[in-house]
N, CA and C atoms as a LAMMPS dump frame, in Angstrom:
ITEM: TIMESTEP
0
ITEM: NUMBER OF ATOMS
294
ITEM: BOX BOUNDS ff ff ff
-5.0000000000000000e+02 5.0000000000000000e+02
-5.0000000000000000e+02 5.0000000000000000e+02
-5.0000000000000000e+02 5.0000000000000000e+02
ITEM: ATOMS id mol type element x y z
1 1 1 N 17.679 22.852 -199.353
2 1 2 C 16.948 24.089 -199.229
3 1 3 C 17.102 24.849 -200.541
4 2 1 N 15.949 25.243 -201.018
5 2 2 C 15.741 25.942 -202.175
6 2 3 C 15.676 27.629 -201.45
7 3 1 N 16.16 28.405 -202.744
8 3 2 C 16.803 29.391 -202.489
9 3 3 C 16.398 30.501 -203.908
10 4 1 N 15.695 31.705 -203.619
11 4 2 C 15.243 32.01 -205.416
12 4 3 C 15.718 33.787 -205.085
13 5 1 N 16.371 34.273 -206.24
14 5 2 C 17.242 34.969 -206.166
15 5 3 C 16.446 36.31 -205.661
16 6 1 N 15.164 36.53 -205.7
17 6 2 C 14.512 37.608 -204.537
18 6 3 C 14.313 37.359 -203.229
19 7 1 N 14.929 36.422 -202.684
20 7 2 C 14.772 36.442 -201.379
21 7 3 C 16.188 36.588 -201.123
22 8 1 N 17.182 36.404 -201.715
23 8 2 C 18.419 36.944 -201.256
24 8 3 C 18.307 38.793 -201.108
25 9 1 N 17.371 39.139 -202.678
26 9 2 C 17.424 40.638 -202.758
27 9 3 C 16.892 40.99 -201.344
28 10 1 N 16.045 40.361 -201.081
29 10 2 C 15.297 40.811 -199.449
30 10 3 C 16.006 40.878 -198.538
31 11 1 N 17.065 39.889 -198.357
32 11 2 C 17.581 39.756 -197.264
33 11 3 C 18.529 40.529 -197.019
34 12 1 N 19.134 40.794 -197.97
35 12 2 C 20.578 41.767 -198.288
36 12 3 C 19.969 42.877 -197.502
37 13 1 N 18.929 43.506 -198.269
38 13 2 C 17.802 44.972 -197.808
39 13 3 C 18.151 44.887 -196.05
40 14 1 N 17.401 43.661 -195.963
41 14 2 C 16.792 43.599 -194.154
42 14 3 C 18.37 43.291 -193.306
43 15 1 N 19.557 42.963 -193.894
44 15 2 C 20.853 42.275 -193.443
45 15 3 C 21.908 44.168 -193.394
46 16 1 N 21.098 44.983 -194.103
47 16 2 C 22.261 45.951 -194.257
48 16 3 C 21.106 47.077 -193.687
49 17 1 N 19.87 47.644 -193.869
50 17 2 C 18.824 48.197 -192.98
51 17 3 C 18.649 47.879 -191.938
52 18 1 N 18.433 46.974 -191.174
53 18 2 C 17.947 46.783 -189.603
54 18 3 C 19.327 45.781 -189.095
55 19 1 N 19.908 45.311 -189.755
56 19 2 C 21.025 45.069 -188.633
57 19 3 C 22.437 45.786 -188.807
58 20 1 N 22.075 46.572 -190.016
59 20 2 C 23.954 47.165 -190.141
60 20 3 C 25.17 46.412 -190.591
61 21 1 N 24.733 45.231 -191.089
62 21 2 C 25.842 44.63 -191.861
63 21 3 C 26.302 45.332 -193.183
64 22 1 N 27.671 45.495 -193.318
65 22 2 C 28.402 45.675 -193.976
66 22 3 C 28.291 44.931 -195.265
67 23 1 N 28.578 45.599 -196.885
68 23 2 C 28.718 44.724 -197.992
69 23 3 C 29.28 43.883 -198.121
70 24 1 N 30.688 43.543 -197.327
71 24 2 C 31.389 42.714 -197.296
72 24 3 C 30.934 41.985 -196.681
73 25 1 N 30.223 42.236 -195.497
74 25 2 C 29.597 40.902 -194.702
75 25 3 C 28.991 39.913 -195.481
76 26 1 N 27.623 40.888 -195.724
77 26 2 C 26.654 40.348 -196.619
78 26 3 C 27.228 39.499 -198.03
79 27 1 N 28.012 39.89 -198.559
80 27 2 C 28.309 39.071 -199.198
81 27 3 C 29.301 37.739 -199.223
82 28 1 N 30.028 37.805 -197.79
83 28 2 C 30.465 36.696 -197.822
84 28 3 C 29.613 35.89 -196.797
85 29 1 N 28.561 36.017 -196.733
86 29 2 C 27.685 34.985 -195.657
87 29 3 C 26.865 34.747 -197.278
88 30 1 N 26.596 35.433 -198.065
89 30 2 C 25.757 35.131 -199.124
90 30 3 C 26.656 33.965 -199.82
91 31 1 N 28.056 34.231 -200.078
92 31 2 C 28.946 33.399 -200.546
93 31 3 C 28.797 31.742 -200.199
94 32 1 N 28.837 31.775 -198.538
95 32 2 C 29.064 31.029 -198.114
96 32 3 C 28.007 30.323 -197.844
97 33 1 N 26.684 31.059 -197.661
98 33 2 C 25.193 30.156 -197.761
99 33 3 C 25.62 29.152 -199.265
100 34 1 N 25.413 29.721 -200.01
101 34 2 C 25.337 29.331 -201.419
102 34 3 C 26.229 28.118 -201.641
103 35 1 N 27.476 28.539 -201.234
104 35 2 C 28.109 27.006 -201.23
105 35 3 C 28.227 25.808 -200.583
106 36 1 N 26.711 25.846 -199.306
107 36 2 C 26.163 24.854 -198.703
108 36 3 C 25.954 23.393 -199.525
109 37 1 N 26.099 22.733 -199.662
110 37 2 C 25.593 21.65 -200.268
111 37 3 C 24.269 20.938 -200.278
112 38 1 N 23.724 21.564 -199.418
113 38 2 C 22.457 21.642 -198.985
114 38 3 C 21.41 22.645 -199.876
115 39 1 N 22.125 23.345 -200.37
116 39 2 C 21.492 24.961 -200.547
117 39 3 C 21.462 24.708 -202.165
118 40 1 N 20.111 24.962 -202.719
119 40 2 C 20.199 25.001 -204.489
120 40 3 C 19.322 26.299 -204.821
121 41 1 N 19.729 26.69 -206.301
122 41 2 C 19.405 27.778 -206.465
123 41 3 C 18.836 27.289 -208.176
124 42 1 N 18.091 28.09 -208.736
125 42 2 C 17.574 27.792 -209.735
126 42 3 C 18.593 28.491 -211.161
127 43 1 N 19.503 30.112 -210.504
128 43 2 C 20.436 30.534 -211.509
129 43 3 C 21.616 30.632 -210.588
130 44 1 N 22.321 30.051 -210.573
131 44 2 C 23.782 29.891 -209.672
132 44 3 C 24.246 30.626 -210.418
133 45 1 N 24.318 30.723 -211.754
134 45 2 C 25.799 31.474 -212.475
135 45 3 C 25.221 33.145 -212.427
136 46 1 N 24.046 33.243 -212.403
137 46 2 C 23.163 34.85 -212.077
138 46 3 C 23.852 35.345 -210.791
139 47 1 N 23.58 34.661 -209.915
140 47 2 C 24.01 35.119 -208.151
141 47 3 C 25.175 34.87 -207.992
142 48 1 N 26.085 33.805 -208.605
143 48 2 C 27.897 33.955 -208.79
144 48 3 C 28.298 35.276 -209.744
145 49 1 N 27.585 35.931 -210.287
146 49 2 C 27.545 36.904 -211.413
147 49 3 C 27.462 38.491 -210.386
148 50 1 N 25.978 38.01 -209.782
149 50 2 C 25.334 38.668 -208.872
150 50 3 C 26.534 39.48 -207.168
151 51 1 N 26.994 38.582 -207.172
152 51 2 C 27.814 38.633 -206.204
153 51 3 C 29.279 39.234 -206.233
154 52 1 N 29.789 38.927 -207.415
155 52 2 C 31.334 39.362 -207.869
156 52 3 C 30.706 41.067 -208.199
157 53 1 N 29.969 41.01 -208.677
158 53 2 C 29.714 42.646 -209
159 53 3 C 29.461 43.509 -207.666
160 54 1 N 28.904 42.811 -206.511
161 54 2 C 28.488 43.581 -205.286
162 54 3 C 29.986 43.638 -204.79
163 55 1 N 31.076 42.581 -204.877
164 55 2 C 31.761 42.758 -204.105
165 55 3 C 32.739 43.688 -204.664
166 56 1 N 32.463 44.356 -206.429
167 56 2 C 33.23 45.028 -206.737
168 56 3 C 32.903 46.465 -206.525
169 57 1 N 31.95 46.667 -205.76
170 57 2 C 31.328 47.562 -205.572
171 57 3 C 30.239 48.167 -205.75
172 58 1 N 28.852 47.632 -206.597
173 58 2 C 27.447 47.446 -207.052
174 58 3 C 26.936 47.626 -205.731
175 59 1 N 25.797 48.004 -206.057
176 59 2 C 24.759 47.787 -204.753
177 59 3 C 24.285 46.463 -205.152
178 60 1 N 23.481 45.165 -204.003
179 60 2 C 22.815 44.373 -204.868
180 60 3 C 22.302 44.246 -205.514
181 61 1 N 21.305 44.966 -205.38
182 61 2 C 20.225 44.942 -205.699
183 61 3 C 20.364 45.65 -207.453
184 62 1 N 21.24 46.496 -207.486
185 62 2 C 21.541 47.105 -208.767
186 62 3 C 22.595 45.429 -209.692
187 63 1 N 23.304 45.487 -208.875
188 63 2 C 24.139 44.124 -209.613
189 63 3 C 23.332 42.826 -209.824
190 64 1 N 21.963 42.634 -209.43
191 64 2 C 21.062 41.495 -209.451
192 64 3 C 20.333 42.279 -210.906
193 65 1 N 20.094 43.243 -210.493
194 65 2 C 19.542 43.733 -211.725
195 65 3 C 20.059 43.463 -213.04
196 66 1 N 21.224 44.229 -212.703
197 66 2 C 22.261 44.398 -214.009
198 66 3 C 22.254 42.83 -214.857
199 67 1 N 23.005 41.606 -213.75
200 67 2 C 22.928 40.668 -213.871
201 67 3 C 21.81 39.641 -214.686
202 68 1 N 20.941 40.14 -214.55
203 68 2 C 19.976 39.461 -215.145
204 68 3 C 19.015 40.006 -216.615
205 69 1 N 19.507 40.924 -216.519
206 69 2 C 19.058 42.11 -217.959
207 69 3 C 20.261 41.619 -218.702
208 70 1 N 21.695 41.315 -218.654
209 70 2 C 22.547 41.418 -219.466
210 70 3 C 22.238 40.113 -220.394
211 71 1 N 21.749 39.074 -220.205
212 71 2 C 20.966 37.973 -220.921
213 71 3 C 20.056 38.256 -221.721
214 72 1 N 19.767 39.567 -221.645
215 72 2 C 18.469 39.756 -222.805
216 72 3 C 18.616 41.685 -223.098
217 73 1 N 19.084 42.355 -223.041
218 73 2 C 19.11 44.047 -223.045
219 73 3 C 20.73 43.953 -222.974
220 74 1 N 21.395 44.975 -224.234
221 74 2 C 22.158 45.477 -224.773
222 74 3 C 22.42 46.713 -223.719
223 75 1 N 21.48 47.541 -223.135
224 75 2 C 21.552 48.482 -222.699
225 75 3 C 20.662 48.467 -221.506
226 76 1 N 21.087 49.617 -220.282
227 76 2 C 20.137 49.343 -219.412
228 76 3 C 19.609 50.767 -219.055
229 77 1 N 18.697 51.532 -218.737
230 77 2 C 18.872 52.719 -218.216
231 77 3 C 18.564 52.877 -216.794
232 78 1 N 19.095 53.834 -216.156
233 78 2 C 18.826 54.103 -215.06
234 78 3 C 19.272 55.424 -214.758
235 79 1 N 18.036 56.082 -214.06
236 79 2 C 18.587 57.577 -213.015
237 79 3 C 19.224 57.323 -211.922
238 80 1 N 19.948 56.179 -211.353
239 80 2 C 20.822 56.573 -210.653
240 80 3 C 22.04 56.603 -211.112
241 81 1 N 22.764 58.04 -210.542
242 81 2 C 24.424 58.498 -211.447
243 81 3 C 25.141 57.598 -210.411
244 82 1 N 25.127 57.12 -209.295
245 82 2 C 26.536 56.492 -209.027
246 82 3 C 26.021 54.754 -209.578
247 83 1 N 25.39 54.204 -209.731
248 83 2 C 25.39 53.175 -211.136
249 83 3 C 25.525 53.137 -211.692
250 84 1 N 25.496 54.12 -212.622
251 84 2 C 26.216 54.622 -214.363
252 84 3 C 27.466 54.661 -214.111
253 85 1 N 27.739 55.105 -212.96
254 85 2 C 29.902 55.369 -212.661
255 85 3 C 30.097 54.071 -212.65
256 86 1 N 29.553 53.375 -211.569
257 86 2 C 30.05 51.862 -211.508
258 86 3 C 30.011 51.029 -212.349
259 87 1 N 29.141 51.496 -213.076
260 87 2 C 29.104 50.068 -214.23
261 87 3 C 29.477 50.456 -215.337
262 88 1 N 30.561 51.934 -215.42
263 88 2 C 30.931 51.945 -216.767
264 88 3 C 31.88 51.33 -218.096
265 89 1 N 32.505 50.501 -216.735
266 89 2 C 32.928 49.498 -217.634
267 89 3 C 32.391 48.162 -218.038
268 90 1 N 31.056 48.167 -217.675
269 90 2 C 30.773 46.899 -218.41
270 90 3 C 30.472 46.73 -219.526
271 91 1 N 30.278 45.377 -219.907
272 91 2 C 30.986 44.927 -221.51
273 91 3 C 29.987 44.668 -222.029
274 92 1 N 28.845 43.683 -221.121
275 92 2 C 27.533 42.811 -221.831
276 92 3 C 26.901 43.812 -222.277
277 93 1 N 26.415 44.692 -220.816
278 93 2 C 25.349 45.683 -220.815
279 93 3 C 25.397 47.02 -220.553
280 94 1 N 25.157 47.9 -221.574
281 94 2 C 25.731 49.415 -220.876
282 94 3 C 24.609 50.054 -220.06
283 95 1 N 25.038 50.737 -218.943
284 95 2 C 24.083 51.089 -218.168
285 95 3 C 24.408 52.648 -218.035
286 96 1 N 23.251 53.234 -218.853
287 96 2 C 23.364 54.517 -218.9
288 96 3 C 22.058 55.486 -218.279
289 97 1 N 21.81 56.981 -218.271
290 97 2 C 20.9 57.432 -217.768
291 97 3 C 20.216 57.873 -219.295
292 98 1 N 18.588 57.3 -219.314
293 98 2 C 17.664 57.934 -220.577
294 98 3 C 18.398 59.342 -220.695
């Protein structure tokens, strides 16, 4: 089963909106999909990237982001202030507000 890293973003959405799962949930069922042997993904090291940042406290959808800009953007901007807190220590990509 093929697996492409916006349908995880979806699911996370629909897994923590309409059923109330927890980040921690979500991410260790995301964990544990992924290390199906069955299960392939086109950027594994993006969504292993993707994932350590949610569980450090990222929203996904912000840490999918982050994650995938840091391969190409030095800098990231964003108006949301509790993303700028969280990600102020990162190294690749600084994520600041314009």
């Amino acid at each position: 089963m093929f697996i492409h890293d916006t349908v995880l973003l979806e699911s996370e959405w629909v897994l923590r909106f309409a059923y109330q799962f927890s980040p921690i949930e979500i991410n260790d069922a995301f964990t544990s999909l992924l290390g199906l042997s069955n299960v392939i993904t086109d950027k594994p090291q993006l969504l292993i990237q993707t994932l350590e940042m949610h569980k450090g406290g990222f929203d996904f959808a912000d840490a999918l982001h982050l994650a995938k800009s840091q391969s190409y953007a030095s800098t990231f901007l964003t108006f949301d202030k509790k993303f700028v807190s969280i990600a102020k220590d990162n190294k690749k990509c600084k994520v600041k507000k314009p």
